[in-house]
SEFI-625365 format. One record per residue (C-alpha): residue number from 1; z, y, x. Coordinates in Angstrom, 2 decimals. Example, Ala and Ser with C-alpha at 12.3 -4.5 7.8 and 13.67 -1.06 7.14 Angstrom:
% residues 2
+-----+---------+---------+---------+
! seq !      c3 !      c2 !      c1 !
+-----+---------+---------+---------+
!   1 !    7.80 !   -4.50 !   12.30 !
!   2 !    7.14 !   -1.06 !   13.67 !
+-----+---------+---------+---------+
% end
This chain:
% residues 164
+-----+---------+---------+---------+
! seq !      c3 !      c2 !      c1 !
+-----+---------+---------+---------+
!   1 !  -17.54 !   38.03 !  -14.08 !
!   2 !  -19.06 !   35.51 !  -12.01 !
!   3 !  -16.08 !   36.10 !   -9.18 !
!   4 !  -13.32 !   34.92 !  -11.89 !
!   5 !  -16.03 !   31.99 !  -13.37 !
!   6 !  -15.87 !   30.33 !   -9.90 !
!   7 !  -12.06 !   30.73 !   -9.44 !
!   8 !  -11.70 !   29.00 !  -13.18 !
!   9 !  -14.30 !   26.51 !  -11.76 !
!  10 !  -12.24 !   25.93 !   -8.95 !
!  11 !   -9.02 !   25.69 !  -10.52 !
!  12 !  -10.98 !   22.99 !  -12.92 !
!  13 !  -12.22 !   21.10 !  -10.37 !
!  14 !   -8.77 !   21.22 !   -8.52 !
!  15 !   -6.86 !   19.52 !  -11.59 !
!  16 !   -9.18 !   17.31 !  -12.37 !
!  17 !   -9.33 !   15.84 !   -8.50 !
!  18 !   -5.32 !   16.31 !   -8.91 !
!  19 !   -5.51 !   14.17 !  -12.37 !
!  20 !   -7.53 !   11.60 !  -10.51 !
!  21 !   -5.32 !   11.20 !   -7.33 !
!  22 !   -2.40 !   10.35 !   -9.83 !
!  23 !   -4.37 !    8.06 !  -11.50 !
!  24 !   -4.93 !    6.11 !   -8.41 !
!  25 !   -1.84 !    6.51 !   -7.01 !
!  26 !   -0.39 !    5.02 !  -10.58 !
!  27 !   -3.12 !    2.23 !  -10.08 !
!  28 !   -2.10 !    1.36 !   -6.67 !
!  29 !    1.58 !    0.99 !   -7.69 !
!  30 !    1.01 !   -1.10 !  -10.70 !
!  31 !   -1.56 !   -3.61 !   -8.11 !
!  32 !    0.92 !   -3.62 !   -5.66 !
!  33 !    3.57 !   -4.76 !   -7.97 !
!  34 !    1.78 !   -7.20 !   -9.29 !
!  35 !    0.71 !   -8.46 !   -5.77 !
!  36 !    4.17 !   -8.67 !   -4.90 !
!  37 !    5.51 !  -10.43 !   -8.12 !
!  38 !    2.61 !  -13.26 !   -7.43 !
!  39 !    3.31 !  -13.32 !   -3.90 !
!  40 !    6.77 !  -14.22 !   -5.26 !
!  41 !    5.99 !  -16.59 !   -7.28 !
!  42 !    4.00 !  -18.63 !   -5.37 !
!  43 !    6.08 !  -18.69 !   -2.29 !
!  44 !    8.78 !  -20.29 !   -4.24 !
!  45 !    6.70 !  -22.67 !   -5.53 !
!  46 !    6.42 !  -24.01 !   -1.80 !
!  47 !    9.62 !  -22.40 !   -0.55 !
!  48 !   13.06 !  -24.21 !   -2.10 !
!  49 !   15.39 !  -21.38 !   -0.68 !
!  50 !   12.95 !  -18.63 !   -2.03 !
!  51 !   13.40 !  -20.25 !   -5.58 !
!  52 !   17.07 !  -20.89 !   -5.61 !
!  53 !   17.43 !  -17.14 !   -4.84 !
!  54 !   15.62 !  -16.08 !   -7.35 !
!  55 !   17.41 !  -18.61 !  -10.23 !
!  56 !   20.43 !  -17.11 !   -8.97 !
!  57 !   19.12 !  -13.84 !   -9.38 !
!  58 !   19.18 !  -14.27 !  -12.73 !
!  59 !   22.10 !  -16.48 !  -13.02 !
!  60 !   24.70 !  -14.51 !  -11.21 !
!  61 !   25.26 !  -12.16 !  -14.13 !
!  62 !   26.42 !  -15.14 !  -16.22 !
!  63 !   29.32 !  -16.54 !  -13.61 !
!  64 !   33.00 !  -15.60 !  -15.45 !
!  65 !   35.95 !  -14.71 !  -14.05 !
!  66 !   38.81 !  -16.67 !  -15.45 !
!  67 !   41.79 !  -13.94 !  -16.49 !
!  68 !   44.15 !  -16.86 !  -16.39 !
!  69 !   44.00 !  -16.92 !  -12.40 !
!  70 !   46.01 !  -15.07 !  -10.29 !
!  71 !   44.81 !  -11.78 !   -8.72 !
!  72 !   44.18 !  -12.73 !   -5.41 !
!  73 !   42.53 !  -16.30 !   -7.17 !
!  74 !   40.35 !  -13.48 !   -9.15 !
!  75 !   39.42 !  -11.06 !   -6.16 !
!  76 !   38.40 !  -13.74 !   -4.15 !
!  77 !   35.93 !  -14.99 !   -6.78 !
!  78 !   34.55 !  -11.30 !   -7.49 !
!  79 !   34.08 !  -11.01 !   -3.47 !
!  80 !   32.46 !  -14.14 !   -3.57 !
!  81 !   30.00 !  -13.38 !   -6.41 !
!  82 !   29.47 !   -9.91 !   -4.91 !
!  83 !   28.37 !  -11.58 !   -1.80 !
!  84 !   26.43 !  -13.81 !   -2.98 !
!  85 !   24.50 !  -11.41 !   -5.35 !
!  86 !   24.04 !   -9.39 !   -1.89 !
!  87 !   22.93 !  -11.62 !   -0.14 !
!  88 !   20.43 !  -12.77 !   -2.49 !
!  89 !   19.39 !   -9.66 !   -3.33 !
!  90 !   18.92 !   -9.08 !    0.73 !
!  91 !   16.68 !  -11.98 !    0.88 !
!  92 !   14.52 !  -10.88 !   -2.26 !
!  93 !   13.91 !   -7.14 !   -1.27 !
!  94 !   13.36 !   -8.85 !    2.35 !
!  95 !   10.38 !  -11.11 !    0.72 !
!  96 !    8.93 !   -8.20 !   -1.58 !
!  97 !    9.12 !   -5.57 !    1.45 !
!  98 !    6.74 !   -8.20 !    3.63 !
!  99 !    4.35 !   -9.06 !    0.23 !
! 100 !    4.38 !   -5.19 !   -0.10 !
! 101 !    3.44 !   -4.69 !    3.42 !
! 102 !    1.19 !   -7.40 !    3.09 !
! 103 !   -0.64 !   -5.62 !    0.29 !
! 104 !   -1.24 !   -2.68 !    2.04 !
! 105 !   -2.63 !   -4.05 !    5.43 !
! 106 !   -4.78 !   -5.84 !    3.75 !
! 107 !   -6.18 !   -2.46 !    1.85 !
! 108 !   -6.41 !   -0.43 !    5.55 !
! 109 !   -8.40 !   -3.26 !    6.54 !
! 110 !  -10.53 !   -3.46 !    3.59 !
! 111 !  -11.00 !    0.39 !    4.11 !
! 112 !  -11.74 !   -0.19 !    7.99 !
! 113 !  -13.98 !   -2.62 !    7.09 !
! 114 !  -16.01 !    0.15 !    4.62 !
! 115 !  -15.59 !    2.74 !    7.05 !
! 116 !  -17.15 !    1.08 !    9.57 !
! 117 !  -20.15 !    0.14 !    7.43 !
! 118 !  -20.51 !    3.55 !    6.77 !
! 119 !  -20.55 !    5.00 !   10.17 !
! 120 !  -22.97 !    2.16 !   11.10 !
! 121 !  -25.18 !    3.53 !    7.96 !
! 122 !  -25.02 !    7.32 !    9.97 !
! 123 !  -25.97 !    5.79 !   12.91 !
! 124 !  -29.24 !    3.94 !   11.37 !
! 125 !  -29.94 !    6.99 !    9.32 !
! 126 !  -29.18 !    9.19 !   12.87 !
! 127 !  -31.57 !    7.15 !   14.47 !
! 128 !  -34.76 !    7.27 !   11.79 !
! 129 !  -34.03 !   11.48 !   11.84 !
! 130 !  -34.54 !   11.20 !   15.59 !
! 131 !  -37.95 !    8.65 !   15.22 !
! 132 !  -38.94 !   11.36 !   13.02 !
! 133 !  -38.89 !   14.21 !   14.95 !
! 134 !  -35.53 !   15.67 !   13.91 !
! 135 !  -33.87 !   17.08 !   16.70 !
! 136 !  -30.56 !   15.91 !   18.44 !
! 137 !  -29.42 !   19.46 !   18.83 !
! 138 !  -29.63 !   19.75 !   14.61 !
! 139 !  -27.95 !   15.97 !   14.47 !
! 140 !  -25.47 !   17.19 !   16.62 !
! 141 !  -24.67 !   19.99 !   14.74 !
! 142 !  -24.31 !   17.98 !   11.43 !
! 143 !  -22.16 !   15.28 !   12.87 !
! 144 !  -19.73 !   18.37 !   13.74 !
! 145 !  -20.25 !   19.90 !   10.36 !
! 146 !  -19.30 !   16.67 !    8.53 !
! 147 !  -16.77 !   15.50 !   11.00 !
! 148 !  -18.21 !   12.31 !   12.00 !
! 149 !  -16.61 !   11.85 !   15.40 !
! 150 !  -13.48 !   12.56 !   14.34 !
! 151 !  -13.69 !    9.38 !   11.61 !
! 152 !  -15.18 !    7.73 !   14.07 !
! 153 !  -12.22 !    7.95 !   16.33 !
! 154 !   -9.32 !    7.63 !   13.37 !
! 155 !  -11.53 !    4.14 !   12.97 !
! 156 !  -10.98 !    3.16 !   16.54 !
! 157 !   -7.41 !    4.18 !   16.56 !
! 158 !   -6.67 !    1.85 !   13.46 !
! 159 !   -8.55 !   -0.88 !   15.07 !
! 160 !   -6.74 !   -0.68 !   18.10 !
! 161 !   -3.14 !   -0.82 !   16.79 !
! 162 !   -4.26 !   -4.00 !   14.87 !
! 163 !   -5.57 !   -5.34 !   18.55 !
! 164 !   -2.53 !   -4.75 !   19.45 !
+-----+---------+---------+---------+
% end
């Protein structure tokens, strides 16, 4: 009885930390998006190419092909629009891939910056154990249990590719 009450518990505790991952993950996308659509926005406020692209964005759909002209007269125009609209829509997915790289650096480091915090915290709280009387042998063993080292080096190897 108690065997299949953990396994339910488990499988409880498993969707509900499943449930919550999604929920972030949804969270994240909807911040980043709206990071990148300010981001946008205020670059071409200061950025006159920026802005024209994004008018023409919206304008290109609008631009009619005469049927009156002849059909090389009518490719040429539909190249023309088509290369504009690609190259527009280059320079646009170009901006929001840099805001949306942007977005996320700026979250690693945000997390560095908490991590590091936090491994400072074990070391204070490491230290009063050891003023106590708590042996290093016992620390030692915890730091293994918990991983510490191993966060402390994934912290180092993030720091150093942004030294880099």
């Amino acid at each position: 009885m108690s065997n299949s009450g953990n396994e339910i518990e488990k499988r409880l505790v498993n969707e509900a930390v499943e449930r919550e991952i999604e929920r972030i993950r949804f969270n994240w996308k909807i911040r980043e998006a709206n990071y990148v659509e300010n981001m946008l926005e205020d670059e071409s406020k200061y950025n006159e190419s920026l802005r024209r692209d994004l008018r023409r964005r919206d304008n290109l759909s609008d631009i009619k092909i005469n049927p009156d002209d002849d059909f090389v007269q009518q490719r040429q125009k539909e190249r023309a629009k088509a290369f504009r609209y690609f190259r527009v829509s280059r320079r646009i997915k170009k901006a929001k891939l840099k805001y949306r790289f942007q977005y996320v650096t700026n979250k690693l480091l945000e997390s560095t910056d908490m991590l590091e915090s936090v491994h400072d915290l074990i070391g204070e709280a490491e230290q009063k154990l050891i003023s106590q009387g708590f042996s290093k042998d016992k620390i030692e063993t915890l730091r293994k249990y918990f991983n510490v080292d191993e966060g402390a080096e994934i912290l180092n190897n993030i720091k150093e590719s942004y030294d880099r």
